[in-house]
C-alpha positions as CSV (number, residue, x, y, z in Angstrom):
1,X,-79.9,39.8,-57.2
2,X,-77.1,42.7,-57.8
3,X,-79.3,44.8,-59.2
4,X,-82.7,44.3,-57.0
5,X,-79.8,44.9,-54.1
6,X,-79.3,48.1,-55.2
7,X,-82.4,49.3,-55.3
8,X,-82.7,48.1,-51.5
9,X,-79.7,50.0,-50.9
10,X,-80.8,53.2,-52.9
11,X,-84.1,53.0,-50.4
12,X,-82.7,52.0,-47.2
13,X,-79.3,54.2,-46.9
14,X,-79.5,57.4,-49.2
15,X,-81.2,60.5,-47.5
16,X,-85.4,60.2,-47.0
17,X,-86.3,63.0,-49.0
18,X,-84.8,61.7,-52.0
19,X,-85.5,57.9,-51.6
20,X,-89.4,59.2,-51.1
21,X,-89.3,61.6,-54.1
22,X,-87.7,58.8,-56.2
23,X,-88.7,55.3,-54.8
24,X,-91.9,53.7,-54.0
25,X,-91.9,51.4,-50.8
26,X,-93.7,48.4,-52.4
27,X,-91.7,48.0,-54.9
28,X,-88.6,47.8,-52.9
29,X,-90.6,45.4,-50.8
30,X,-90.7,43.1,-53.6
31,X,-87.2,43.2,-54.2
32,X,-86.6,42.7,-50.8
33,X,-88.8,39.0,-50.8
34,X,-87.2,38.4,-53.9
35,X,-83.7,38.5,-52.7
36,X,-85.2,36.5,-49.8
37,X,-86.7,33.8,-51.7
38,X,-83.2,33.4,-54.2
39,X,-81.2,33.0,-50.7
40,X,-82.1,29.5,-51.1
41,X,-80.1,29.2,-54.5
42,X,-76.8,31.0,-53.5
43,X,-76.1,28.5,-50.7
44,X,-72.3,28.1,-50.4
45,X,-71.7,24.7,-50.4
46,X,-68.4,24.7,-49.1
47,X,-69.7,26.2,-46.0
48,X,-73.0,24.0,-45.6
49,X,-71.1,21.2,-46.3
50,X,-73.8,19.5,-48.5
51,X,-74.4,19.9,-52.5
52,X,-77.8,21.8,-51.7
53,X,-80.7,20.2,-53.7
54,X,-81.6,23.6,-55.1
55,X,-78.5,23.8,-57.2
56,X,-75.2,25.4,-57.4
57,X,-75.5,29.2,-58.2
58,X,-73.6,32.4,-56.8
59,X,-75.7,34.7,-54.9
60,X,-73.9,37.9,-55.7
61,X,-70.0,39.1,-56.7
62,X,-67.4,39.2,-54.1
63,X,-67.2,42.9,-53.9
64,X,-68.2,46.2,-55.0
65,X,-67.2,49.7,-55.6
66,X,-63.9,50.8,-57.2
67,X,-62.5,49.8,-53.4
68,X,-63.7,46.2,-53.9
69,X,-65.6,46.7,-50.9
70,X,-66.5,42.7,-49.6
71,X,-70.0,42.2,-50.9
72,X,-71.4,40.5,-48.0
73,X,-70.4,43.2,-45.5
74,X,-72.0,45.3,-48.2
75,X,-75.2,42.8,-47.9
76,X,-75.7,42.9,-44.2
77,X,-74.9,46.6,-44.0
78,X,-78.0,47.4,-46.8
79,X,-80.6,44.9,-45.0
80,X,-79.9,46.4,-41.3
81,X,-80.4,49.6,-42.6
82,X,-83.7,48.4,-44.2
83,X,-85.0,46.3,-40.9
84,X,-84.6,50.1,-39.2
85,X,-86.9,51.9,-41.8
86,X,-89.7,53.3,-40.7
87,X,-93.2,51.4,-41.9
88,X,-91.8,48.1,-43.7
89,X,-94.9,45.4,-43.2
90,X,-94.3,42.3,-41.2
91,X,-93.9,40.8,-44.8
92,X,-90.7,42.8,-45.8
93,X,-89.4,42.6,-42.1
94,X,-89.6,39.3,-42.1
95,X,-87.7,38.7,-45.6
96,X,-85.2,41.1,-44.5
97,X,-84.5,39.3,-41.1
98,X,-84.2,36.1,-43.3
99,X,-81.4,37.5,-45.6
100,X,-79.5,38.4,-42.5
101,X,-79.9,35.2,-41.0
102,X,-78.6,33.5,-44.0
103,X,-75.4,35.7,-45.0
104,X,-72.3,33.6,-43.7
105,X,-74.1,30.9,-46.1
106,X,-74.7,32.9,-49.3
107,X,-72.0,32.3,-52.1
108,X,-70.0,35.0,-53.1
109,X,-68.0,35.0,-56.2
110,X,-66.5,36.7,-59.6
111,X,-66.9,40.3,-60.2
112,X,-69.4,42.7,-61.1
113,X,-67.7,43.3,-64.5
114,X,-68.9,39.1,-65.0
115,X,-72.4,40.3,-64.5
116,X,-71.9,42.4,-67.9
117,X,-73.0,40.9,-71.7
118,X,-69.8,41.0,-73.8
119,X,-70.0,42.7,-76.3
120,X,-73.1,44.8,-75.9
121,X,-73.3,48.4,-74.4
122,X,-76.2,47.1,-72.3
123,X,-76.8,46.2,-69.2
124,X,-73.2,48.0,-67.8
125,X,-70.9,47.1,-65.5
126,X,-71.8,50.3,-63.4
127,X,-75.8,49.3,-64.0
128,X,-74.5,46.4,-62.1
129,X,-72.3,48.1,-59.4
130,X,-72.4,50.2,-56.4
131,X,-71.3,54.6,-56.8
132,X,-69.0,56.0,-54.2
133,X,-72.2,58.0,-53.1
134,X,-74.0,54.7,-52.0
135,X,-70.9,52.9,-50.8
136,X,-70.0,56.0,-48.7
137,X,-73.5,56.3,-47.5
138,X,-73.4,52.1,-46.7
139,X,-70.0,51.8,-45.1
140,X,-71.6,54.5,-42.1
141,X,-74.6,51.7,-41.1
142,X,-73.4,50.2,-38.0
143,X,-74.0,46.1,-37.7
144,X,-72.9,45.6,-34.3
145,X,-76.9,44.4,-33.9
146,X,-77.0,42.4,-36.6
147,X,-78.2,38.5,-36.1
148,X,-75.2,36.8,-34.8
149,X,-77.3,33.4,-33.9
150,X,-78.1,32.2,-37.1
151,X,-78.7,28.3,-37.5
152,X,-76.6,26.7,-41.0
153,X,-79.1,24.5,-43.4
154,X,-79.2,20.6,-43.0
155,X,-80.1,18.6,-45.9
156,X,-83.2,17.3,-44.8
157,X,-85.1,20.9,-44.6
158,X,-85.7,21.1,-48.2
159,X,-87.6,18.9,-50.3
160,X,-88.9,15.8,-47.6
161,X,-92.7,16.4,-47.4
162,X,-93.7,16.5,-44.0
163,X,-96.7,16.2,-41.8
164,X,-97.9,17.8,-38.5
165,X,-100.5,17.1,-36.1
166,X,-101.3,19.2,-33.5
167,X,-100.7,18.5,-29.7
168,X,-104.0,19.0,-28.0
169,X,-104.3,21.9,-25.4
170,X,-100.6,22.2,-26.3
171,X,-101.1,26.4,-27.4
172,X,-97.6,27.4,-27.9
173,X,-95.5,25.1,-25.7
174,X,-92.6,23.5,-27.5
175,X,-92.1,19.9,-26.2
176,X,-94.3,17.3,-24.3
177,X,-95.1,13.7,-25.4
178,X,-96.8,12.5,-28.4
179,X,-99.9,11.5,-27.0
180,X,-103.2,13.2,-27.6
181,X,-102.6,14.8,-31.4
182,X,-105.4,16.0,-34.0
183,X,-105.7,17.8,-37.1
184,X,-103.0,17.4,-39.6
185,X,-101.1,19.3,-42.3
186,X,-98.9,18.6,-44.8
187,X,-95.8,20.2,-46.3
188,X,-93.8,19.8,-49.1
189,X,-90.7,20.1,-46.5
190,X,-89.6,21.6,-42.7
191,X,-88.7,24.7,-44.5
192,X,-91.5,25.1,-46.2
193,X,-93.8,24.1,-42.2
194,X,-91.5,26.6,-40.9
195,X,-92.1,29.6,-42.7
196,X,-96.0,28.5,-42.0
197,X,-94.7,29.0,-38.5
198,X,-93.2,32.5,-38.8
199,X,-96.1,33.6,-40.6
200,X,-98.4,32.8,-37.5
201,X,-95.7,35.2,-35.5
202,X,-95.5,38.7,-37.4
203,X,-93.1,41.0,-36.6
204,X,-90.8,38.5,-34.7
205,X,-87.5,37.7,-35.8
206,X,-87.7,33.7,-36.9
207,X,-85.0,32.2,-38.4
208,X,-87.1,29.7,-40.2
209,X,-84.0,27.8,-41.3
210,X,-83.4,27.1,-37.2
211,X,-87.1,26.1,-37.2
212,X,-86.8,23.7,-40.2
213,X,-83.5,21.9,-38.7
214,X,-85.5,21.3,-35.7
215,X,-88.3,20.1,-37.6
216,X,-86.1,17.6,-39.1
217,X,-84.5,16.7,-36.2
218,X,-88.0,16.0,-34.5
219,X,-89.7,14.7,-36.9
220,X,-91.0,10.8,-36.5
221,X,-90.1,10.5,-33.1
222,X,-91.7,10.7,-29.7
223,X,-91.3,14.7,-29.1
224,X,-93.2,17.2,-29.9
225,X,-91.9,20.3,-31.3
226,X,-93.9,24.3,-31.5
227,X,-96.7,21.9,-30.1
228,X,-97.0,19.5,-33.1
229,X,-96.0,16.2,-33.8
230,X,-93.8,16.0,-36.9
231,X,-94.1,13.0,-39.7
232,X,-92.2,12.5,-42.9
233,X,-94.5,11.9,-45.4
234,X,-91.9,10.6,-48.3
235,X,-92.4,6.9,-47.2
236,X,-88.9,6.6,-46.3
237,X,-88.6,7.2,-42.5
238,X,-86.3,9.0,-40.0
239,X,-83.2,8.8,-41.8
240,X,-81.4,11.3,-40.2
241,X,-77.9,10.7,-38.4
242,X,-78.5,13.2,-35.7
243,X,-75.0,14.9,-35.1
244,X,-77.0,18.6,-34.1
245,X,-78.9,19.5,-31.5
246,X,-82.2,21.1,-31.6
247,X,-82.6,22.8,-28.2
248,X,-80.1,24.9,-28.3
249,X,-82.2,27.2,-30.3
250,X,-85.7,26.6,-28.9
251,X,-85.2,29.6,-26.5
252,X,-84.7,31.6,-29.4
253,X,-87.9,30.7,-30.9
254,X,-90.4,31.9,-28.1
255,X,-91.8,35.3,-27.2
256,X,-90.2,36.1,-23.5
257,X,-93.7,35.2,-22.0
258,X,-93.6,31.7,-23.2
259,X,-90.6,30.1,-22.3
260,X,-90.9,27.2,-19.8
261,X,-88.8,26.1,-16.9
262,X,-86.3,24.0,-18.7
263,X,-87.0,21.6,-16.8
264,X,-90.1,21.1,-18.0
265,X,-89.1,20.0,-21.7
266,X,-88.2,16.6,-22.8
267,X,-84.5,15.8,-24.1
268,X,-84.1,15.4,-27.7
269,X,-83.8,11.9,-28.7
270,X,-80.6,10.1,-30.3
């Protein structure tokens, strides 16, 4: 992760004409999806507040720099740079967004020196770290817009299979009863449904693990949620003790022109 993060930084802070001359934008884009995708194993689980089915790993030291600059400042500041460069696909914006949605839950740990083999010239401690160049060029990014509504991971988003059937003459509406349903898919969990959901919206900032809560929280009972109905597929029913609420992020989740009158929408259930 340390090391695909600075390549994203190199890219995404450092001036154009070098980055250009130096760095191709594909192959940051695949550093940026694959820091994405290992956001889901550097869950802090102190901060969740569940032992996260994944596993237990640390997403990236606490700091860099010879100022010990707090690495997930350092993290936000590199990825809202990025989100701002000029002709990143829907793919890489998307991944990015993601990143920044999940960084009060990432794990941050040990030092960059841990990151070194003992006794071996190679890979570094400064292969691993950040220059003052970069860190200088870094701690200027502003991240007063960064995501601030960001939704923490339940439980039940990541390895329940799930089922949807969609809501007839729905289109994009969020809630209405369960009547009147065809088609179905399956998924091997709400997290997994909800980035089929993003994917269907490019170029829109999803937090797909707000989606997949809501999924959850939906999910075999008499509301319908992004016009589906949800299903657990695992043979073991709605377990869930339902101490969050799903609409307080369903605004969040529409384009402007789809919102309804909130009066409109069905309550979530208990």
């Amino acid at each position: 992760n340390t090391l695909l993060l600075k390549a994203v930084a190199r890219y995404s802070v450092l001036d154009k004409e070098i980055t250009e001359a130096t760095m191709d934008a594909e192959a940051v884009e695949h550093a940026v999806v694959s820091i994405y995708w290992m956001t889901l194993y550097g869950l802090d689980e102190s901060v969740i507040g569940f032992s996260s089915p994944l596993g237990r790993g640390t997403f990236l030291p606490s700091s860099f720099g010879s100022q010990y600059i707090e690495a997930k400042s350092v993290l936000a500041k590199i990825f809202t740079a990025y989100v701002k460069k000029d002709g990143i696909t829907p793919r890489s914006q998307h991944a990015a967004n993601q990143v920044l949605f999940r960084v009060n839950y990432l794990r941050f740990d040990g030092s960059v020196a841990d990151l070194a083999y003992p006794g071996k010239n190679l890979p570094s401690e400064s292969d691993f770290d950040m220059d003052g160049n970069l860190i200088s060029a870094i701690k200027f990014v502003s991240v007063e817009d960064m995501r601030t509504v960001c939704a923490s991971p339940k439980e039940y988003i990541f390895e329940r299979p799930i089922s949807r059937s969609q809501k007839e003459g729905m289109g994009s509406k969020v809630f209405c009863s369960d009547e009147g349903t065809s088609g179905s898919n399956q998924f091997s969990s709400p997290l997994d449904a909800a980035e089929n959901i993003a994917a269907e919206q490019p170029g829109v900032a999803i937090d797909t693990v707000a989606i997949a809560n809501n999924i959850a929280y939906y999910a075999d009972g008499l509301d319908v949620y992004y016009g589906y109905v949800w299903k657990w597929e695992d043979g073991k029913g709605d377990l869930i003790e339902r101490i969050y609420t799903a609409a307080a992020t369903e605004d969040q989740m529409l384009a402007p022109g789809e919102r309804d009158d909130p009066a409109e929408r069905s309550e979530p259930y208990s």
